[in-house]
N, C-alpha and C positions, 0 to 999 in steps of 0.2 A: 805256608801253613798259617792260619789263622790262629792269634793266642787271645786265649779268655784270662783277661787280669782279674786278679783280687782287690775291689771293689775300694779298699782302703788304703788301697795302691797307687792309686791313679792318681796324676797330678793335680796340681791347683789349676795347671791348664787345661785339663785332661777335661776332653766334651763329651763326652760316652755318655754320660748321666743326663747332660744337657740334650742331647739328641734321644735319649731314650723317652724323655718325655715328651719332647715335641713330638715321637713317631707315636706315643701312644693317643695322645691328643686326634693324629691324622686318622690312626686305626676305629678310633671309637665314633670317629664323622659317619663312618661307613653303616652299611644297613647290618644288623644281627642276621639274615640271612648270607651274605657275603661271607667266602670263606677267608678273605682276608682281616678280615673286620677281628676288632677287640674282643668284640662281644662272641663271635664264632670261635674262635681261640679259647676264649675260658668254655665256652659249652662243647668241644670237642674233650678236654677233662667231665666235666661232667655240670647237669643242667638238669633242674628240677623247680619247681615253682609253689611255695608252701613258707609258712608266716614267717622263719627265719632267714629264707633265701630270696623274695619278692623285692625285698629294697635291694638289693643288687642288680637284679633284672632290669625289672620294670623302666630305667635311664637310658637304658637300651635305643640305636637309632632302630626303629621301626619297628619297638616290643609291641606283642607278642610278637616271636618268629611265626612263621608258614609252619603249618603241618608237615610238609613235606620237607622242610629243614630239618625236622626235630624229628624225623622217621628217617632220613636219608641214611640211618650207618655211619655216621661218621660224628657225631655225641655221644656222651657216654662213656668213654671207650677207654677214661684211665686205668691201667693195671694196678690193681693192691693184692696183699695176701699171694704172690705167686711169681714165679721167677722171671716171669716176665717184667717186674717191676723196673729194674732197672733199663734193658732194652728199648721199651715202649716208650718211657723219658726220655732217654736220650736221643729219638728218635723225633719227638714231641717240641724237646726243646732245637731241634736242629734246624727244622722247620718251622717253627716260630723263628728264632735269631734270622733267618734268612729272612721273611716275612717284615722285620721289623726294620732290616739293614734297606730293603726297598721303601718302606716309607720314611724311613730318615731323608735319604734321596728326593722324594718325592715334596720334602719337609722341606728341601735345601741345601743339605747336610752332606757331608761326605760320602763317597761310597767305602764300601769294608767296614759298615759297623760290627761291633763284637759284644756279645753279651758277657759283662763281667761275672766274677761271683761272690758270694757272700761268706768269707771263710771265718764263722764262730767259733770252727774246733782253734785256730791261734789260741783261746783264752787256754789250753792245756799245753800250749809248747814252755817247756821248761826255763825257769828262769826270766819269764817278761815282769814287769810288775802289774799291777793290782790296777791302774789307768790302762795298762795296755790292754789287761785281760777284760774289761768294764767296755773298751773301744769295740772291742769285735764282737763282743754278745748282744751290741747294739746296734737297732737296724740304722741304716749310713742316715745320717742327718740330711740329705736330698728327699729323702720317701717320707719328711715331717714326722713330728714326734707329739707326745702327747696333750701339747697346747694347740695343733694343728698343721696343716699342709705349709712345706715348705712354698714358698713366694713365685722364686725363681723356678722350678719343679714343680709347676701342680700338674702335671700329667702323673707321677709318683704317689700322690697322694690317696689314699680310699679312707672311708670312714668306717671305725669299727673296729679297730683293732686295738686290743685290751692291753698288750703289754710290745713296750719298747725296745724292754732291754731281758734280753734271755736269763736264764739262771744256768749254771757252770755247770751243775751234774745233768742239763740237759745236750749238752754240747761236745759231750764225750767222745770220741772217733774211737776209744781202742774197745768196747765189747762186742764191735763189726770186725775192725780192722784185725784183733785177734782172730779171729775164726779162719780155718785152713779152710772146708769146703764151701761150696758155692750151694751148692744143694742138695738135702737129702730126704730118705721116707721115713728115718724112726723118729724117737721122741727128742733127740739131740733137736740143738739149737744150729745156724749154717746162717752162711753170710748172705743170701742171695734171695730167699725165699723156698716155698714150698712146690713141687711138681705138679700143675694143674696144667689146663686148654686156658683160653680164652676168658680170664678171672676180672670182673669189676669189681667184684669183693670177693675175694677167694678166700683162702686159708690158715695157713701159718704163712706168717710175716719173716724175712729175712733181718737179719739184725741191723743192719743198715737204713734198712725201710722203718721199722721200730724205733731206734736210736741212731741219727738225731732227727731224723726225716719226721714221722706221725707227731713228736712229742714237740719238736719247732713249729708243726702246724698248728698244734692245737693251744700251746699257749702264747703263741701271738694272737691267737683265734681271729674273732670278726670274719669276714670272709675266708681267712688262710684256714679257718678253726672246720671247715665244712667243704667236702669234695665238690657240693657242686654248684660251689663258689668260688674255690681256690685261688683256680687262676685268674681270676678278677682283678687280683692284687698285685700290682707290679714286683712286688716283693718276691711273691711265689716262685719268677724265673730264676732270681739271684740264688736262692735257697735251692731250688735243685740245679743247677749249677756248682753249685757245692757235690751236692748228690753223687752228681753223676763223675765230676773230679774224683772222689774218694772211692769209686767205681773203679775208675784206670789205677788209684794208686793199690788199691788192693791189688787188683792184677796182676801191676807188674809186679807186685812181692816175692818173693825166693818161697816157691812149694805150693803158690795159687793158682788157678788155672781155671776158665769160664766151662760150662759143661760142654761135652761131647757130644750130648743126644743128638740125634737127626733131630727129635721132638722140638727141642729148642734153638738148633740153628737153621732151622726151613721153615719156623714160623713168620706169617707174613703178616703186616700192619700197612692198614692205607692212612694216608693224611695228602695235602692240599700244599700244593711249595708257595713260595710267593705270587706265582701270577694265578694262585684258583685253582689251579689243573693237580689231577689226582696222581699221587704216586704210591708205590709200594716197595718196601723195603722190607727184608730177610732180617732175621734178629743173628745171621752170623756176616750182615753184611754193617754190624755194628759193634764188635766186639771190644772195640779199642777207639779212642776217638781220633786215632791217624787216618782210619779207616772212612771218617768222614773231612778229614783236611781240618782240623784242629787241635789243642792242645792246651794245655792250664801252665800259666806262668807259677814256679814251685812256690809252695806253701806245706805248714804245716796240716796234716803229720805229712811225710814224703819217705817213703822206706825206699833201703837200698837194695835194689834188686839183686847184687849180688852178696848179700850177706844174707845169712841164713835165719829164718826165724826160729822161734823156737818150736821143739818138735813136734809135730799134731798129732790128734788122735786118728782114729779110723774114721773116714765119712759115715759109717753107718752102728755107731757107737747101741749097744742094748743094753738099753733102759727099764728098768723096774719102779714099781710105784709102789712108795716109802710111806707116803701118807698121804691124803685128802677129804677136802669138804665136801660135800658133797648136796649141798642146799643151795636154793637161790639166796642169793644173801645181798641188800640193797645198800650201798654206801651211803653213810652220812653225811650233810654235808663238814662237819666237824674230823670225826674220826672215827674208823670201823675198825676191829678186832677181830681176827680170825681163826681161831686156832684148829691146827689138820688133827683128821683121827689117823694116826701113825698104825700101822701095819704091826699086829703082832709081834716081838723079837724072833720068837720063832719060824714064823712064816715068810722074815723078810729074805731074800735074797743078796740081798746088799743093802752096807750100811753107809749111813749117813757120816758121824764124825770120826775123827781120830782115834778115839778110844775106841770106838768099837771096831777099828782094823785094826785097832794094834793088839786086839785079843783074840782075835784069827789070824797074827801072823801077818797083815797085808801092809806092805809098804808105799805101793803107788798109789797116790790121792785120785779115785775113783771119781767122775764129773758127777756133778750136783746140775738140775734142771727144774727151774720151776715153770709150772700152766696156770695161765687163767684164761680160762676158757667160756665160751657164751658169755661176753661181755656184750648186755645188749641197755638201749637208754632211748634221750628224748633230747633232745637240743645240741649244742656245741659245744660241752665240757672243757672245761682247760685242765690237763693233766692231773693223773690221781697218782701220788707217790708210796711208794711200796717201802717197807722195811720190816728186819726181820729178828729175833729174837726166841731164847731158847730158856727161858728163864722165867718163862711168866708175866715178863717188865713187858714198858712198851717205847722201848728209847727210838725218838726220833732225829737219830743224827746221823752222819755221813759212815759213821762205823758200821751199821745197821739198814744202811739204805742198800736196796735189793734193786732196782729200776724205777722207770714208773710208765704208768698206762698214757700212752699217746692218743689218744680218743678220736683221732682224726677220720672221719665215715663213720662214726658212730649210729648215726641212724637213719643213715644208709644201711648199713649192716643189718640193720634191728629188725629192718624193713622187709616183708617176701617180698620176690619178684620175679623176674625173667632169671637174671644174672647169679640171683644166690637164696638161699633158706630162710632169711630173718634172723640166721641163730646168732648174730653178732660179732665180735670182735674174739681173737682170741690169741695171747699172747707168749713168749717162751723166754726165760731167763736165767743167765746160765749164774748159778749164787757159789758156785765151788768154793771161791775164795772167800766170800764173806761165812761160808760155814763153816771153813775150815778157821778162820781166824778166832771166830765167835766161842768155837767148840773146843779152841785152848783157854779159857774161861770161866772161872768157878764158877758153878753154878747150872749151868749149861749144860742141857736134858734134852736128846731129841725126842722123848715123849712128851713134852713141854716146846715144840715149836709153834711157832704163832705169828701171822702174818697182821703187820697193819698198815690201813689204807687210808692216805693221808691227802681232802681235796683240795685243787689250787683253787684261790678264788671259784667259788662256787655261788653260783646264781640261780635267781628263781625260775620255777618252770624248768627246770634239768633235772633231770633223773640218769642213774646208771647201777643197774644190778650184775654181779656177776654169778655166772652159773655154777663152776665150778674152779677149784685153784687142790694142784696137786705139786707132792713132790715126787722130783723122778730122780732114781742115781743109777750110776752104770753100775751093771753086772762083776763083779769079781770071782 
């Protein structure tokens, strides 16, 4: 069985890196109609031609592709918003790695090449220091840094990508990895995604795909920052490599389990193996990556399957709306203020902090969920961060940090088309603990809560409105 090392892992001898660039070098000789080619590989994720995405193209062997490439069915076709997210990756990156291991071959290079991965959640394993944590939020020194393409590596190298080195609270694994279901229909949050068909930009996002997937795309941005660029960047395979590891470690967790629909394990996806030729595979003939003759040398986080986590809730947990905005409301690039109109006290159905269960009696901390929903825009945003406050203030610190908005297909999303509405982006976050902690607090009024939206590096020519941002609690 084949194992996928962690990237930081590898020896000083270790050629994985050295051969990956040579094969990408061989892949990009090839014509953009070739299904083996570099360029067919990112336009299988996805391919579009407009002022942000043309300097990518255009280097292309034999740009424009044929008509009949770019209508064949087989671009386009990344899964977001929908539980197919993970499946259709994994699937994605299978046949790519295989794709890649023959032109190493072809390079010169050994057979059984293996795609490593990029593991940034390390900077949260307890106990490392402050170099260690700084090491892995950094893309590996082979894919060049912000003075330029490494020397030895220029198959690695793309231009355009704005940041080098991640930030911590984007790098989190536990607001996925917490999560018991895989997928559900209410207003709850789920680790997996939202129940659709056939989604290129679908719905509610599984928390996984949200954090750290959307929000590592978008602020490395350049090519990573935009879907139908992505996979352009060598980088992109290491980083769902991660992905799709964090995939099986949820899994094998104590109380996880992939869904049972027929719906989702008899859906089928084609792609192209390494010599061209079409194959199709079943999303229950991917459930586990044994299942394909592979496996991830351990890393953080790694739970133990036989130890129990802690106890979940119901998959389909009912949710009430406590408060919301309800205006388009366009983010600055500075700092937006948001504050929800909170639901009568009389009318609500369930409440928000502590005090107000503890004067009906209620012991169990009832889930906190928040929406932003219709996030729609223009360019390739780097991450907008959220934090929350009940006070009137506007403290931007990690006490108060809520998530933040991953913008990755942002407009794509914005976009109508075949595949989706235009209506954009739309998010789900689970604040339980930050309201609960916040709402032991003098001061601390949920008729006074108030969201702010805080942009990373913000540049000209981008734009991002969002439609609507609610809170939602469970029923008591």
């Amino acid at each position: 069985m084949k194992v996928r090392k962690n990237v930081y892992e590898l020896s000083a001898s270790d050629m994985t890196l050295h051969w990956y660039s040579k094969a990408v070098e061989v892949m990009k000789q090839r014509s953009i109609n070739d299904p083996t080619s570099w360029w067919y590989w990112g336009a299988v994720h996805g391919y579009v031609i407009n002022t942000s995405t043309k300097q990518f193209w255009e280097v292309a062997t034999d740009y424009p592709p044929k008509q009949s490439t770019i209508d064949s069915g087989f671009w386009n076709n990344c899964q977001h918003g929908t539980w197919f997210f993970l499946p259709w990756h994994r699937m994605y990156l299978y046949y790519f790695e295989a794709t890649v291991a023959k032109a190493v071959v072809e390079a010169g290079g050994p057979v059984g090449w293996t795609l490593p991965f990029w593991n940034y959640c390390e900077a949260f394993r307890p106990g490392i220091s402050i170099a260690e944590q700084q090491q892995a939020m950094t893309i590996p020194p082979a894919f060049g840094d912000s003075q330029g393409k490494n020397a030895d590596y220029p198959g690695l190298w793309l231009e355009g990508r704005v940041n080098y080195v991640l930030q911590k609270r984007y790098v989190n694994p536990w607001p996925a990895l917490d999560e018991t279901v895989f997928t559900n229909t209410s207003e709850d949050v789920n680790f997996g995604g939202g129940i659709t068909g056939f989604a290129v930009s679908g719905g509610k996002k599984g928390q996984l795909e949200q954090l750290p997937h959307d929000v590592v795309h978008g602020y490395i941005n350049g090519a990573m920052g935009n879907t139908k660029t992505a996979a352009l960047d060598p980088i992109f395979w290491l980083h769902h490599a991660n992905i799709d590891r964090m995939w099986q470690v949820w899994v094998e967790s104590a109380g996880h389990s992939n869904p049972a629909s027929s719906d989702w394990l008899n859906f089928e996806f084609d792609f192209h193996d390494e010599n061209g030729e079409v194959q199709t595979l079943k999303v229950k003939d991917v459930r586990t990556t044994e299942q394909l003759n592979y496996t991830y040398s351990p890393g953080y986080p790694e739970m133990d399957a036989e130890s129990p986590n802690p106890p979940g809730r119901a998959a389909e947990n009912v949710m009430d709306v406590v408060g919301a905005s309800n205006i388009n409301t366009d983010l600055s690039h500075d700092l937006s203020a948001l504050a929800l109109n909170m639901v009568p006290q009389g009318r609500r159905k369930s409440r928000v902090s502590m005090a107000a269960r503890a004067s009906v009696n209620q012991s169990k901390t009832p889930k906190r969920v928040l929406h932003v929903n219709n996030v729609t825009g223009t360019g390739n945003p780097c991450p907008v961060d959220i934090f929350i406050s009940g006070d009137g203030s506007a403290a931007l610190d990690d006490e108060h940090f809520v998530g933040s908005l991953g913008l990755f297909g942002l407009e794509d999303a914005s976009t109508p088309g075949l595949d989706h509405d235009g209506s954009g982006l739309s998010f789900a976050f689970d604040v339980t603990q930050v309201i609960e902690r916040l709402s032991k607090q003098k001061g601390w009024s949920e008729d006074k809560i108030s969201f702010q939206f805080k942009p990373q590096l913000p540049r000209q020519g981008e734009k991002v409105k969002v439609g609507r941002v609610s809170l939602h609690s469970e029923l008591r």
